[in-house]
Every structure is written in structure tokens, then in C-alpha cells.
N, C-alpha and C positions, 0 to 999 in steps of 0.2 A: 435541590436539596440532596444531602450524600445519602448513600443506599447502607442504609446500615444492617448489621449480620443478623440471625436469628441468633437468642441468646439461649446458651449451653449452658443448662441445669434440668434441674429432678424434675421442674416443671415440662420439661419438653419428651413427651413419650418416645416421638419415633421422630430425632432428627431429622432422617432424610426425606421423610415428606413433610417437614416442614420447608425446609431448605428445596425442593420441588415448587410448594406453592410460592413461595419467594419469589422463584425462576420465572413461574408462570404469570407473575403478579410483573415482574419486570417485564417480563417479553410483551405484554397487553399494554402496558405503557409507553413502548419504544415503539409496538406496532399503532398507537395512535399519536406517537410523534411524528411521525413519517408519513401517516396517514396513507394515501393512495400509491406511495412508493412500496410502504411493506408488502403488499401484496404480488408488486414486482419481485419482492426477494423469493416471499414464497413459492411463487411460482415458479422464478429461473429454480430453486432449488429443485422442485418436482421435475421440468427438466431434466436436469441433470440426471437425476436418479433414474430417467425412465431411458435414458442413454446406456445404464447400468446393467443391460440385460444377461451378457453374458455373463457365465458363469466368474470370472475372474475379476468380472466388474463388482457382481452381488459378494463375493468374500471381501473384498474390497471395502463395502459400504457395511459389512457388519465387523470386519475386524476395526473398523475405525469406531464403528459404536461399542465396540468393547474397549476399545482407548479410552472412549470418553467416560465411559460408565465407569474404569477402574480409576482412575483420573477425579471423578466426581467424588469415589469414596477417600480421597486423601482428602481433597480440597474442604468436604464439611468438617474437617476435625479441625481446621482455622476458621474462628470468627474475620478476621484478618482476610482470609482467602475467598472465604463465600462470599465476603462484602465486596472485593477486586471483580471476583466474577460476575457479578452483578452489574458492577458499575462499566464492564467493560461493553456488554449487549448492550446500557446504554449510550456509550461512547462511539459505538457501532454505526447503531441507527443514528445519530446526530452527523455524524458522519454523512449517511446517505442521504441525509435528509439534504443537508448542504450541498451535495455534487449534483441530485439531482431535482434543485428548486432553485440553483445559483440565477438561473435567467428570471424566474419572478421577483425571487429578493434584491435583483441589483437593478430591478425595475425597467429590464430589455424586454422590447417588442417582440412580436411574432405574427407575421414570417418576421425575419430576423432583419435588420437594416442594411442595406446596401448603399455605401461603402459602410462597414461595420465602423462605427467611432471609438476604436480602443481608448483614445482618451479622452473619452467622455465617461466612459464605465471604471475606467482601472482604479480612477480616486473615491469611486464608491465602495470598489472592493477592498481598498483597506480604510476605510471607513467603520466598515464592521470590526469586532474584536480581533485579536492578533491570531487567537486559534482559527478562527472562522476562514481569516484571509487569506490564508493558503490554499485553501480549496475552494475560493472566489477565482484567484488570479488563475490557477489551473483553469477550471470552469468557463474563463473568461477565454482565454486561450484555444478551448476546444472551441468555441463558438465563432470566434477570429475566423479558425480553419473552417469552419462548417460552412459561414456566410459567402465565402469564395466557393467554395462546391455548389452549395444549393444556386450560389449565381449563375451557373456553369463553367465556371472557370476550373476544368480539371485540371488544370497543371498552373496552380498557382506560382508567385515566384514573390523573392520579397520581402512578406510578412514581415520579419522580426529582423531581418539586417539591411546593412546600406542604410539608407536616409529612412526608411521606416522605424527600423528600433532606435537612433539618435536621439531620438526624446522619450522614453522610455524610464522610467527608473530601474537603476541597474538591478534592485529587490527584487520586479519581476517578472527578469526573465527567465529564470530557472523556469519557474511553474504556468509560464508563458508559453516556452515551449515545449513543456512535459503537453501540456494542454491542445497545441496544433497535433501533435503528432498523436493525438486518442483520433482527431477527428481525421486523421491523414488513415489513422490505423482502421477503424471503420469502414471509412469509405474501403480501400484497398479489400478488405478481409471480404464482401458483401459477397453473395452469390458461392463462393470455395465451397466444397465438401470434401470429403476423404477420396472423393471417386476422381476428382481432379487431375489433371494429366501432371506429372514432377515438372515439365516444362510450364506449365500455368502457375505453379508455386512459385518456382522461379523468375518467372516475368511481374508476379506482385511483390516481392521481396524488393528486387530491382528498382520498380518504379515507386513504393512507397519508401525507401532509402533514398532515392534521385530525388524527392520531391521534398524531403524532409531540408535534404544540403542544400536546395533551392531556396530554404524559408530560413535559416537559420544563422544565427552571428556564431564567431566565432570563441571556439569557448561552452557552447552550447547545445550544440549537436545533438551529444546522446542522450539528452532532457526527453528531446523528440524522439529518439532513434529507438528507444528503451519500452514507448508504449506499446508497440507488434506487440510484445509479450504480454502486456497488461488486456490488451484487447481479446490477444488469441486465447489467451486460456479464463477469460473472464467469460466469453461468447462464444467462443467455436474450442472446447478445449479436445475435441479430438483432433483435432488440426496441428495441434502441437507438435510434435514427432515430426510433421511434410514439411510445417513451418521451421523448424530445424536444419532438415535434409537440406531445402531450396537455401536456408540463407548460408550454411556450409560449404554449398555449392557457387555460391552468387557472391558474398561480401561477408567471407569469415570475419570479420571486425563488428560485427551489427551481432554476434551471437553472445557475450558475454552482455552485451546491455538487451536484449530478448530474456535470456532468461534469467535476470535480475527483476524485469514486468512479469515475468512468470511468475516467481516468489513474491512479487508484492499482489496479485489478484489471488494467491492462495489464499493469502488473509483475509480478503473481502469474497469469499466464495459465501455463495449463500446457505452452504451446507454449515459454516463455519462459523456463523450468529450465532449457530448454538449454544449455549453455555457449555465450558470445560474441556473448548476446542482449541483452549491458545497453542496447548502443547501438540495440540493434534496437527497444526499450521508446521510447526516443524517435521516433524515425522511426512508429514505429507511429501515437503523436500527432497528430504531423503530418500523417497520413493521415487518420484516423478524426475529426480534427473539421472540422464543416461549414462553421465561422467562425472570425474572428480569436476573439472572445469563447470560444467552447467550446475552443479550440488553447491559449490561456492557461492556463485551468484545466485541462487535461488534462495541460499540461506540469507543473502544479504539482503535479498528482496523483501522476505519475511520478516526479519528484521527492521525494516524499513518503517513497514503497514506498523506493527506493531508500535513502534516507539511514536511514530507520529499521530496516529489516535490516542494513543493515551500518554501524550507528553502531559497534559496536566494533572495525570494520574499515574505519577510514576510507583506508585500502591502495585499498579497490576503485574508490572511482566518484574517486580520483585518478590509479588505473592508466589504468582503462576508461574513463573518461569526461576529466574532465581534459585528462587530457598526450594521448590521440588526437584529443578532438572539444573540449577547451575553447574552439577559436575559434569552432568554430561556433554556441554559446552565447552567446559576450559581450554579445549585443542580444537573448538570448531572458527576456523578460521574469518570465515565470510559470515556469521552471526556476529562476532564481534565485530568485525570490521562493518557492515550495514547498521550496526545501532549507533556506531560511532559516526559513519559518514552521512546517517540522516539528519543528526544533529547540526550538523554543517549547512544542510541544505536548510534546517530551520531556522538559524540563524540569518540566513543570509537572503531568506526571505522574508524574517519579520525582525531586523537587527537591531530593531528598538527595545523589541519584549526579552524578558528573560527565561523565557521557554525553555531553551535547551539548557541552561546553565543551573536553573533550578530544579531539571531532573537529573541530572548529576550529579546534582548536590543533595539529594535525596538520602536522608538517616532512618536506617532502617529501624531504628530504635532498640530499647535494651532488652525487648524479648526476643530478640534474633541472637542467634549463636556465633561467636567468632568467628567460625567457618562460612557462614551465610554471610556477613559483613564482610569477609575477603575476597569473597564470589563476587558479588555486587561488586568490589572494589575493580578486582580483577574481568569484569567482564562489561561495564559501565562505566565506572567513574572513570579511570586511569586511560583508557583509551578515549573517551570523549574530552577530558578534558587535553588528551594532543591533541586530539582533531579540534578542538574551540581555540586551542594558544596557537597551534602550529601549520598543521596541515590543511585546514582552510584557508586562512591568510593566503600560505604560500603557493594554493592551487588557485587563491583569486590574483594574486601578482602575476602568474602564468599565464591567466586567460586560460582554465580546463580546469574551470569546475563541474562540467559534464563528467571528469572522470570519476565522482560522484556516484554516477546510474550504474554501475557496475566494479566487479569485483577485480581489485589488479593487489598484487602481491607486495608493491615498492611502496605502498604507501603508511605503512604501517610497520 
């Protein structure tokens, strides 16, 4: 059922704690959609924050709560916006709830089956809705890669090219091998800390790149190559910065699809369920990359999470993002280009549904201002709709639709 706004009038003494108990009334519902997972959020989130101790960390964690506090007092002045924010915490949790229950829902064993029967599972996974199935076939994928590690087969080979991926549906291999390469990134990541010698960064950079080229068709690559970053800064995000150094050092080519995973686990940080944190995902970006090059991809990556959670609710990142922040967008290169290239990637893994085509096609309706509908135009429609006519087609005739996972300049 939609999350509808609190209604503004005489009857409502003190908005903002109504629009609080909303929040609090949503988040108690998403935290028992998820059931035994929320407590995973909450917790990696306490984490996090107790990693915060320095002094540059703690300004850090309240100048981002005054983001979202200043942030919260625009957003209740839209009925429109408070109902997006609502419905995006729970587009959130459905989310987790899906990545991480995909092995009970798609009715796989545990321990896991050796040899794993990808197709015997993959017809289940789109089986389920077209939303859902994106992050089955991922899901699926990561477990592909797991069931070879836990076999002990560290240096898998194989998986998804040569006579393995031949029968395959071409749909999903994108999120097939976005899906090996979380569990390639995992494995790899285990044990690291910041005390780590730069030659041990370097030696897992190496062997988790080697290992991904070993699994992969062609075309597909940075699907895999792109989760390090989704890993490292989802689970070890001080590690980021070494993870950097070593892959600079190791396979400059693996760092634009790094911190393009960087940008899309910004969005799923646990600090970031919070309500009135869409715009705080950006700003994060901004923050967290060291150069123009990784800020690009990082925006893209942001852009990524964001459009793909809430493709059936393309309400939210025109409430939230749009109509408050689209100016400050219109020259951000890699936000547009990520909300565009995601849509690519949703197509082309569910090219039956009209998911991507229908948030494009999204009317902002007639209490939006001219300028708000240009913004939208200019930062959504007009560039997704090259990326649906043009720029997919022709990166799927190429074979590199991995170029996808990362931010490059020629395609747009």
C-alpha cells in the first residue's frame, strides 16, 4: 500500500513531529520486513560510527546530521516529498530484505550444492517479479562464486565463459557477474586492515582481478571487476584509500570500476536508511573522492543505487533529488551519466518489463514549475532516453556492456 504524506492544515499543530512519528512508524515496519536482517543494518551502522572516533571522523558524523536535519526541514514543506521519503526507507529495506534472503526464497540448500546447478535456480529467479529479479540473478551469482570457494577451489576458472555461460540467458549475465565478483571481493578482502603491508594490497588487488578474468565472458568483465569497491567500502571502508593505492599500483584499469562500487555502497551504507539522506549519498561523494576521476565514478555509482531501488518509484529522486538539488547537478557529469547507464543495465536484464522506460517517462505533473520539468528533462529523461534508443543497443552490438560499471567520457 503507498505511504501517504501527513496532511497540512490548522489541524496539525507541530508538523515536524508528526512527520517524525511517520518516520518512526515507517522505519518499525521496514525493520519488521526484513525481520532478522534489520538488526544487521543496525548494527553494521553502530560499527561504523564507533570506527568514528577521531576527532575528524565525529565532525564528520554530525556535520552529516546537520545535512540531514537542514534537509528534513525543506522536505516536510512537500506533502509530495515526505511521502518519497518514506516510501524510499521502504524500498530500502525490500531491497535488503531481497539480497539478503535470495537463498531461501529461490529454495537453495545449505551448505550450498556442489557442483552449484546455476540452471536449475536462474529460471526461478526470474520467476519472481521483474523488480525482485535483479537482485536474484545477482544473488545467484554471488553464490555460483561462493560454492567454488567453500568447495576449496581458490582459484576458480570458468564460471560464466567458454562452455559454461553458452547456455546462459544473455539477461543474466550482467548481474551474474556483478554477483561472482561480491563473492570473489569477499573472499579476497578477509583478514586486510589498515596495518597491512602496501605489498599485501597489492598482491589481493592482483589475484582478485586475475581471478575475476578467469570467470568472465567477454563483454563482462567489469560487472565483476567493479564489486572491490562495493565490498570495500560496504565492509572494510577504511581500507579504501590502500585499496586505491595497491590497485594504482597493480592494474590502473580496475580503478574507475572500484570506485563506481564505492558510489553504489554509499547508497546502501547503513547510516543512510535514515530518512533525508538521499541528498546526503551525494555529498558523501563529493567528499570521499580524492580526484576529479574517482568523484565521477562515484557519482555514478550513486546514481546507480539510487535509480535502481527506486525505479518503481520514480516520485523519489524527483521529489528528493530533482526539484531540491537539480541545479546543482546540471554540470555534474557522472550523476547524469550513472542514472542513465543504470537504466541500460535494467533493461537488459529484465528487457521484457518496462521499468526503465516508465521512469523516464515519469510527469512530474502541473504542481511542478517549468524549471523543475526542465531539470527532470535535462537530467533523466533526455539522457535515458539516448541510453534506451542508442547507447545500449550499440555497446550490446560491441560486446562492452561492462562499460556500464564505470564512468568514461565518449559515451555521452
Amino acid at each position: 500500500m503507498p505511504l501517504s504524506a501527513p496532511s497540512m492544515n490548522a489541524e496539525t499543530p507541530d508538523l515536524l513531529t508528526s512527520v517524525a512519528r511517520r518516520w518512526a512508524a515507517a522505519s518499525l515496519r521496514a525493520a519488521r520486513r526484513v525481520g532478522a536482517a534489520a538488526s544487521e543494518v543496525l548494527s553494521s551502522g553502530a560499527r561504523a560510527l564507533d570506527q568514528q572516533t577521531e576527532p575528524a571522523g565525529l565532525r564528520r558524523v554530525l556535520t552529516g546530521a546537520e545535512r540531514r536535519t537542514a534537509e528534513g526541514t525543506r522536505i516536510v514543506t512537500s506533502p509530495r516529498a515526505t511521502s518519497a521519503a518514506l516510501v524510499e526507507i521502504r524500498n530500502k529495506a525490500n531491497v535488503y530484505f531481497l539480497v539478503r534472503s535470495n537463498q531461501l526464497l529461490l529454495g537453495i540448500p545449505s551448505p550450498l550444492p556442489q557442483p552449484f546447478p546455476l540452471d536449475t535456480y536462474l529460471p526461478r529467479a526470474y520467476e519472481r517479479n521483474a523488480y525482485a529479479a535483479l537482485w536474484a540473478v545477482e544473488g545467484l551469482g554471488r553464490l555460483l562464486g561462493e560454492s567454488h570457494l567453500e568447495a576449496g577451489n581458490n582459484a576458480p576458472a570458468g564460471l560464466l565463459c567458454d562452455d559454461a555461460g553458452d547456455t546462459l540467458p544473455e539477461e543474466s549475465l550482467l548481474m551474474l557477474h556483478a554477483g561472482i565478483g561480491l563473492a570473489f571481493a569477499q573472499r579476497a578482502l578477509t583478514g586486510l586492515t589498515v596495518n597491512s603491508p602496501p605489498s599485501v594490497f597489492r598482491e589481493i588487488v592482483a589475484s582478485f582481478a586475475a581471478m575475476c578474468r578467469r570467470n568472465s565472458r567477454r563483454g563482462y568483465l567489469g560487472a565483476a571487476l567493479e564489486s572491490l569497491g562495493l565490498v570495500t567500502r560496504t565492509f572494510h571502508g577504511t581500507l579504501v584509500p590502500e585499496v586505491d593505492r595497491a590497485i594504482a599500483n597493480t592494474d590502473p584499469d580496475l580503478r574507475g570500476y572500484f570506485w563506481h562500487g564505492v558510489g553504489r555502497a554509499i547508497y546502501f551504507l547503513p547510516l543512510n536508511f535514515l530518512p533525508c539522506s538521499t541528498w546526503e549519498t551525494v555529498v558523501m561523494c563529493e567528499r570521499e573522492g580524492p580526484d576529479e576521476f574517482s568523484r565521477l565514478n562515484l557519482f555514478a555509482g550513486v546514481a546507480w543505487g539510487m535509480v535502481m531501488v527506486n525505479i518503481q518509484n520514480p516520485v523519489i529522486p524527483a521529489e528528493l533529488i530533482v526539484k531540491l538539488h537539480g541545479a546543482q547537478l546540471l554540470h555534474n557529469r557522472g550523476f547524469r551519466y550513472g542514472a542513465a547507464t543504470s537504466l541500460i543495465m535494467r533493461q537488459s536484464t529484465t528487457p521484457s518489463a518496462q521499468l526503465a522506460q516508465s521512469f523516464i517517462d515519469y510527469d512530474l505533473g502541473d504542481r511542478s514549475s517549468i524549471d523543475e520539468r526542465v531539470l527532470w528533462g535535462t537530467l533523466i529523461r533526455q539522457p535515458g532516453t539516448e541510453a534506451l534508443t542508442h547507447i545500449g543497443p550499440s555497446l550490446k552490438a560491441q560486446g562492452s556492456l561492462d562499460r556500464l560499471f564505470r564512468y568514461t567520457d565518449d559515451l555521452f
